[in-house]
Structures are given as C-alpha cells and as structure tokens.
C-alpha positions as CSV (number, residue, x, y, z in Angstrom):
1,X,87.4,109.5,109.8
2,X,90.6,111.0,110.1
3,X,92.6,112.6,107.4
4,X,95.7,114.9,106.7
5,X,94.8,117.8,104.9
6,X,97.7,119.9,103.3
7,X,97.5,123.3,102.5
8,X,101.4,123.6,101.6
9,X,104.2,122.0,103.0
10,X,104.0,123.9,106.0
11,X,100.7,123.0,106.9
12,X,99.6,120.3,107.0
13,X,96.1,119.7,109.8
14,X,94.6,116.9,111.0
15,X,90.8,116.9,109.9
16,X,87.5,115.2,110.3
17,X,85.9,114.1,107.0
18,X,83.3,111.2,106.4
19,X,84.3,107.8,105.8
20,X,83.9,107.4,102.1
21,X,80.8,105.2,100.9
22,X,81.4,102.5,98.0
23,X,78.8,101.7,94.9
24,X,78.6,99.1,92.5
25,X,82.3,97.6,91.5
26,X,84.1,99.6,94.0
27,X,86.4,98.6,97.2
28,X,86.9,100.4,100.9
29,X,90.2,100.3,101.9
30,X,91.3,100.6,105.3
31,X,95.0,102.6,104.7
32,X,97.8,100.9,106.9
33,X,100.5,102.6,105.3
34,X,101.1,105.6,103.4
35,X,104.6,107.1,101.5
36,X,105.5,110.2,101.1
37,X,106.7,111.2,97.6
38,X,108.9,113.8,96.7
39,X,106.3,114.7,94.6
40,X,103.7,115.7,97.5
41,X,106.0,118.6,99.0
42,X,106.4,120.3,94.9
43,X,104.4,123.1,96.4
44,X,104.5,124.5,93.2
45,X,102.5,121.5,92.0
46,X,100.4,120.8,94.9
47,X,99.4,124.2,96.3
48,X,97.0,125.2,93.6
49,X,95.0,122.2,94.5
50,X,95.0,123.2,98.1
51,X,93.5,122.1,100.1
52,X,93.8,118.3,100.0
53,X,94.3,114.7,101.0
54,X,97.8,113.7,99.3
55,X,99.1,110.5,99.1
56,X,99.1,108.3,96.5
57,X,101.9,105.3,97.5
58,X,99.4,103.1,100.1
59,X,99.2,99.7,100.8
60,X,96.0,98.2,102.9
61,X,93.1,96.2,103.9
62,X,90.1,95.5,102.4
63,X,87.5,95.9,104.3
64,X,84.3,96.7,102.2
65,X,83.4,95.7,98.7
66,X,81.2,96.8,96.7
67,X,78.4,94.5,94.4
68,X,79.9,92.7,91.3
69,X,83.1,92.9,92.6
70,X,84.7,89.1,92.1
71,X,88.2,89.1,92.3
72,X,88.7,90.3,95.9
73,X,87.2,90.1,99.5
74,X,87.1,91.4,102.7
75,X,90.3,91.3,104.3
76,X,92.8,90.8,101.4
77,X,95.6,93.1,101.6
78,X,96.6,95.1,98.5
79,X,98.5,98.1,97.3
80,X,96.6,100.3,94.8
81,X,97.5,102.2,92.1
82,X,95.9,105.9,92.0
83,X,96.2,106.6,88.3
84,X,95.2,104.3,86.3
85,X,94.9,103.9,82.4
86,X,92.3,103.2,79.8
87,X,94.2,100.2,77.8
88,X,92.5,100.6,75.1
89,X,93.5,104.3,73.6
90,X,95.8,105.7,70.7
91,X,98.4,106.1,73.4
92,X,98.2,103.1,75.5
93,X,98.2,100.5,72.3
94,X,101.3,102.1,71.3
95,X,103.1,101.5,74.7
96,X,102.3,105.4,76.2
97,X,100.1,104.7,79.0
98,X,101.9,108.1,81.0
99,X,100.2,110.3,78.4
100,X,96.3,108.6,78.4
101,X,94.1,111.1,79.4
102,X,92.5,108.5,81.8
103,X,95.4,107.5,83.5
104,X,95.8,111.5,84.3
105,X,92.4,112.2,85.5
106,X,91.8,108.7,88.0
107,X,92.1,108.6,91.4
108,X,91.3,107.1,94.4
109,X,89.7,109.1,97.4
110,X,90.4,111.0,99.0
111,X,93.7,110.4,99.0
112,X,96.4,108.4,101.0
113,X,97.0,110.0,104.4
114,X,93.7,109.0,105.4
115,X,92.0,107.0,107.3
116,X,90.3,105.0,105.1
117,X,90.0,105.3,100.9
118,X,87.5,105.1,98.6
119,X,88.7,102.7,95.5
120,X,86.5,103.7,92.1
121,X,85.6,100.6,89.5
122,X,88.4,101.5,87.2
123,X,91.0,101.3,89.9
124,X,89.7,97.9,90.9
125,X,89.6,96.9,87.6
126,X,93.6,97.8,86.8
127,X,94.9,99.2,89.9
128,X,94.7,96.6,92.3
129,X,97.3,94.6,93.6
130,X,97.3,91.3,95.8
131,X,100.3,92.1,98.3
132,X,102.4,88.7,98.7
133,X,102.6,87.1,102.4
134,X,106.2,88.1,102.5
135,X,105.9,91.6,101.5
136,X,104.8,94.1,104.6
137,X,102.4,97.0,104.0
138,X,105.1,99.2,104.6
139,X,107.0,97.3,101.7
140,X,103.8,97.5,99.6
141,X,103.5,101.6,99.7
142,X,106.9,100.8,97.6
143,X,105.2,99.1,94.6
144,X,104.2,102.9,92.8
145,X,107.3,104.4,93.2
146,X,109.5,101.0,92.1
147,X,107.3,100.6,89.1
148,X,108.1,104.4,87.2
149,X,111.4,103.6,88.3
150,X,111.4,100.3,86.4
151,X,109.6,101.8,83.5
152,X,112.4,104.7,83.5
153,X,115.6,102.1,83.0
154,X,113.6,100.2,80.3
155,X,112.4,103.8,78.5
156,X,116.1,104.5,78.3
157,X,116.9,101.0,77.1
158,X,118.9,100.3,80.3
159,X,121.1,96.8,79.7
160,X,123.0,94.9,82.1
161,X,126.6,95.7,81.6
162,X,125.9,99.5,81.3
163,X,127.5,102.1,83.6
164,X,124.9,104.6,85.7
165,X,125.5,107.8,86.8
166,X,122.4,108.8,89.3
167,X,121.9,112.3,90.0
168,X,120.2,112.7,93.1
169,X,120.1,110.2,96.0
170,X,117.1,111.1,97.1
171,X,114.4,108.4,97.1
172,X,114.1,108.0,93.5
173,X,117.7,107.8,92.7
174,X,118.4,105.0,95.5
175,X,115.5,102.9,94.1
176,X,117.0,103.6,90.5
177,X,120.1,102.4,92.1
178,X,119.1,99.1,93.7
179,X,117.0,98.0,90.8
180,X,119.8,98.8,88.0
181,X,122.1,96.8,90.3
182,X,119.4,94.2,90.3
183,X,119.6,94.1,86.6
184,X,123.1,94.0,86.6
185,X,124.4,97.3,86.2
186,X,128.1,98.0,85.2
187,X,129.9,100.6,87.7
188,X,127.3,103.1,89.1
189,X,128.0,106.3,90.3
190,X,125.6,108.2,92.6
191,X,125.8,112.5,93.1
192,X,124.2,114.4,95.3
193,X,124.5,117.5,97.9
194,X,124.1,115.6,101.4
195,X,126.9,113.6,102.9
196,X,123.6,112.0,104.3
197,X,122.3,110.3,101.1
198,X,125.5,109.4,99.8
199,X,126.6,107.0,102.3
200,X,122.9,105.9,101.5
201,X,123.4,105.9,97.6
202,X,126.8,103.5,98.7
203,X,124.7,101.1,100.8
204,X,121.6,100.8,97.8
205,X,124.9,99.5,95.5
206,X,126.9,102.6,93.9
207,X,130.5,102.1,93.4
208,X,131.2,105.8,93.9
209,X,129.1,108.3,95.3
210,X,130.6,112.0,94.8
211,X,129.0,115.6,96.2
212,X,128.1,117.2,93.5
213,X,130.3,120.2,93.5
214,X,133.1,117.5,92.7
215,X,134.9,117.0,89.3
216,X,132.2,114.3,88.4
217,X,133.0,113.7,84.4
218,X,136.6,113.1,86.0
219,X,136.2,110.8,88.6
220,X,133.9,108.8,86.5
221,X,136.5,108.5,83.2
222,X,139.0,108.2,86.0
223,X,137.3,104.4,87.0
224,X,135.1,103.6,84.0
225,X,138.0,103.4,81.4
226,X,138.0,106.6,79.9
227,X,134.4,106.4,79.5
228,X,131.6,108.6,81.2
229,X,128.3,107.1,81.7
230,X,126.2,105.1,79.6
231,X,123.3,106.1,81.4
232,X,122.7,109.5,83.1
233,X,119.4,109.6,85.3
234,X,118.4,113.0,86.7
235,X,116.7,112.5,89.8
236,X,116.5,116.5,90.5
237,X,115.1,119.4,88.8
238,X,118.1,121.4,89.7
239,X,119.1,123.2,86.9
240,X,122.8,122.8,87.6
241,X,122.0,118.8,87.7
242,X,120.6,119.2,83.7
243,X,124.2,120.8,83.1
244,X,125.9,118.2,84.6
245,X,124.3,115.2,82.9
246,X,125.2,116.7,79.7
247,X,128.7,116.9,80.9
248,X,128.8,113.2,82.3
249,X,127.0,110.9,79.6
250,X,129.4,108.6,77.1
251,X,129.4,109.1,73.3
252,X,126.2,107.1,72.2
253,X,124.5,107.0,75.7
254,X,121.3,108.5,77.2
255,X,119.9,110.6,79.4
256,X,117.0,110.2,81.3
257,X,115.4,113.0,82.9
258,X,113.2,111.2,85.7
259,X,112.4,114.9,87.9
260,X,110.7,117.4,86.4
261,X,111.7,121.0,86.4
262,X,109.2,123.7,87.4
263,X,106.9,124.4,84.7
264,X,108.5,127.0,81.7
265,X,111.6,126.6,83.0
266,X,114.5,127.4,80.9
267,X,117.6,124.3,80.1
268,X,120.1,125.1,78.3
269,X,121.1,122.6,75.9
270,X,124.2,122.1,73.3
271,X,122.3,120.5,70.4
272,X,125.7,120.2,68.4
273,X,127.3,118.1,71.5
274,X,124.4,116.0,71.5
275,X,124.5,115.2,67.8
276,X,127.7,114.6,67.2
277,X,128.1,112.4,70.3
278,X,124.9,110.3,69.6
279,X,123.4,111.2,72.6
280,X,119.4,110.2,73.6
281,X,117.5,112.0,75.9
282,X,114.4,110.6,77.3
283,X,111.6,111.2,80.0
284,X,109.4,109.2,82.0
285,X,106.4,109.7,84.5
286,X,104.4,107.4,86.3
287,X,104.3,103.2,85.8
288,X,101.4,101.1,84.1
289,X,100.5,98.3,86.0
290,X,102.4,95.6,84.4
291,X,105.4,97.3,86.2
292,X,103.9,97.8,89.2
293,X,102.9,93.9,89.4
294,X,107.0,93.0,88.5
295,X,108.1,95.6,91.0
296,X,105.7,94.0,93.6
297,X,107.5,90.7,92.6
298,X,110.9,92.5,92.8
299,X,110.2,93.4,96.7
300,X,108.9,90.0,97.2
301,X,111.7,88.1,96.5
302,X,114.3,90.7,97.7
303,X,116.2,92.1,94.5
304,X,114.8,95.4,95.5
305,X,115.3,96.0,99.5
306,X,112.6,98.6,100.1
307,X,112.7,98.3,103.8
308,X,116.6,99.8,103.8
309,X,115.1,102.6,102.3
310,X,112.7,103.3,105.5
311,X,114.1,106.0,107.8
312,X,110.7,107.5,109.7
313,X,107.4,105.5,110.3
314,X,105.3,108.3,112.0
315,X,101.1,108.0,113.0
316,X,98.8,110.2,110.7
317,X,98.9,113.2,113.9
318,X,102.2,113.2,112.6
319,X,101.9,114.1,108.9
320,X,103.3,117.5,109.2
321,X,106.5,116.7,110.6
322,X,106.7,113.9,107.9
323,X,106.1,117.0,105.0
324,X,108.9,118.9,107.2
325,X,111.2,115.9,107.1
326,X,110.5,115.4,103.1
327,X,111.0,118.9,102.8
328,X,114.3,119.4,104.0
329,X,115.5,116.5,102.8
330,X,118.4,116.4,105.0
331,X,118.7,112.9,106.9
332,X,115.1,111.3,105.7
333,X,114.7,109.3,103.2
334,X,111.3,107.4,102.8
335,X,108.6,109.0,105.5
336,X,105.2,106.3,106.0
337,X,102.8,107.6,107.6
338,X,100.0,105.0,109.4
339,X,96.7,106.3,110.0
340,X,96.0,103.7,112.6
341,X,98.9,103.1,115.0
C-alpha cells in the first residue's frame, strides 16, 4: 500500500509499505479521509520520530476484522481514536484520562495518511466509533479534534452566558468558537495575525474578531461592559499570545492554555495579578472517548458545522503540499488528505 512518510515538514514522500495484517480482536481499516493537525507540522515534536506515517484524525471503512471481534463488521464506517486510555488507572478514575500512561503510548498503524490502518484490540475496544448516516467521512476526521476541544471548555468550567476571547483562529480556535457558540456563549472575541482566519473566526460565530497587534483588552471592555473575558483560550504557543491572555481575562475568570509551547520554554507570569484577580489557569490535551462520541453527535445534528471548516481536500500524492499549506498557515484551514481518490 501506499503511505505518506514525513521526514519534516518539508518532506514529505510517497512510499510503498505492506498492507498491515490484523490478529485476534483487531480491525483493517481502509482510510477515506485523513486531517491534518496543527500538531503534525510541530517539527519540533515530530522530527525526532522521523521518519513516519502521521495522521491521527481518520475516518473509514472497515474492511477486515479480526476473530472475536463482535461489535463491528465488514463495511461499517467509523472514525477511530489513536490514543486511547486504560479506564481503569489512578488517573482515569479520577477524571485524568490525558495523563494515563496507556492513553500516551496507543496507536493505530501506521498511521493516518495511509492507505490502509491497522486498528490494535485496545483501540477497538474504546476507540471505535460508528459514524452516523448523515455525517461524511470527511465530517468524521472531525470527531478527534472536536472532542479535546469539548473537553477544553468543560476543563475551564465553560457556562453559557460566559464571554470568550479565542486566541488563534487557526483550526482549533474556530472549532472552540462554533462549539462555545453552540453552548451558548456570551460575546466572543476571536484574535489572530491573518486577515484570512479572521473573517473565518466571524463566520464560525465571533462577535469581534481583532488582529492581534490591536488594543485587545480595550476593544473587549469597550463591548463587554467594562469587563474583559471570562474565558481566555490560547490557541497558539506564541509567547506574545501567553502575554496577552493575561492582559485580556476578567477578575475571577480563566485561562485555558489549549497549544503548547516548545518544550522548556520560558512564560512570564505576574503571580500577584493572578491572585488578587482570582484568576484560574488550566490546560488540556487530547479527548477521552466519551467526548469524542458527543462531538460525533454534535457534527451529526449540526451544532458544530465541520464542513465550513474544510478549505483543501487533496489525494495522498498530495500530502506534501497539504504539510506546506498547514505550514504556512496563511489561507488553509483544515487540509484532508484521501488516500484513495
């Protein structure tokens, strides 16, 4: 079969590897869809694992299954969560499934921009999703990225009524957009650096969407009554982003770093502000598969419109220009890649 292998974001070649087999309890997907994350072109992240097949947001067919397995069959169509967690560890039975150490060492192989995938016991078991009739496969690669966004708003308490500041209109901060207008946000304010992805950020449902070298605690108490944001979500690891979340979130509100920063970076932080205002900060990675099976609901009966969000469907010869695309991150937004059109 066919696969994308990267090697960094500049490289990415078309290769030949050997169709995965299955054993006992496992699936064989067939990969009709593919996203790119934001997360696959982190070079700083991905390159010491170079090279390899990224991709990790599919949706598919089944087309093999392997002996014991009951609840699917051949020809079902599912999306399918890579990680995966144990349910049944210190962390997961207090609510942290992002920190089990199973969740962050599953997988499925070899890895999304392929051909065809390779679906272990465990992922069948907890990571395997029926796709509804009215959701598409290119809808389904959304059900991954819409779950940690749903398990962000309710890890920093998100409550309808609230006012939202989303920094970054990149893919994560227009889903964080649509679904907190879903829940019924209060005014929501979107930054960012491209005139591009703010006139997206204002069709996904923000009020006001400001470049970010803009007065943006101003404009914000300027329509909000006085007020900054209740909730700040940092959808970028820019440093200058960090600053300007502390500057923009409301006495008693919180912050939710949702991007990472490059490992040992160094954020500055006003402790004294942050206590005396009440302020929360919190973080959150990935999406246990509760969320994933609401957000799959969420896209199924349109409170979260995925397929706005689409701006490039490209065949798996073109994965590298998808990684350019991602990349620059100048007018792209979500990049599927389908390995057999």
């Amino acid at each position: 079969m066919r696969v994308a292998m990267y090697y960094n974001n500049r490289d990415v070649r078309i290769e030949e590897m050997q169709s995965p087999h299955i054993g006992t309890g496992e699936l064989l997907v067939k990969v009709r869809a593919s996203g790119i994350c934001g997360s696959d072109v982190m070079e700083w992240y991905r390159i010491k694992k170079a090279p390899l097949v990224l991709g990790h947001e599919i949706a598919g067919e089944i087309v093999a299954i392997g002996e014991g397995v009951k609840c699917f069959k051949v020809g079902d169509r599912v999306t399918v969560a890579h990680h995966v967690p144990c349910n049944t560890c210190y962390y997961c039975l207090n609510g942290h499934y992002s920190v089990c150490d199973t969740l962050r060492t599953t997988n499925f192989f070899p890895g999304g921009f392929s051909e065809y995938l390779r679906i272990p016991q465990i992922n069948v078991d907890r990571g395997t999703f029926i796709l509804p009739d009215e959701v598409s496969f290119e809808e389904g690669t959304f059900a991954e990225p819409l779950a940690c966004t749903l398990l962000g708003q309710k890890r920093a308490n998100f409550r309808p009524g609230q006012s939202l500041l989303v920094i970054g209109s990149g893919i994560s901060g227009l889903l964080h957009i649509q679904l907190a207008r879903a829940l019924g946000a209060g005014r929501i304010y979107a930054v960012d650096i491209n005139d591009y992805r703010l006139k997206m950020a204002k069709q996904c449902g923000a009020d006001i969407a400001m470049n970010a070298k803009e007065d943006v605690p101003a404009s914000i108490r300027k329509s909000n009554n006085g007020r900054l944001a209740d909730l700040v979500i940092v959808c970028t690891g820019a440093t200058p982003a960090i600053q300007q979340a502390f500057n923009s979130v409301d006495r008693g509100g919180t912050i939710l770093f949702f991007a990472p920063t490059e490992p040992n970076a160094i954020t500055p932080m006003n402790l004294w502000d942050l206590w005396r205002n009440g302020n929360s900060i919190v973080t959150s990675y990935a999406g246990p598969p509760n969320d994933t099976a609401i957000s799959i609901e969420l896209i199924r009966a349109g409170r979260v419109r995925v397929r706005d969000l689409i701006t490039h469907r490209l065949p798996l010869a073109e994965t590298a220009l998808g990684f350019k695309l991602v990349a620059e991150a100048k007018e792209s937004v979500k990049v599927i890649i389908e390995p057999h059109t």
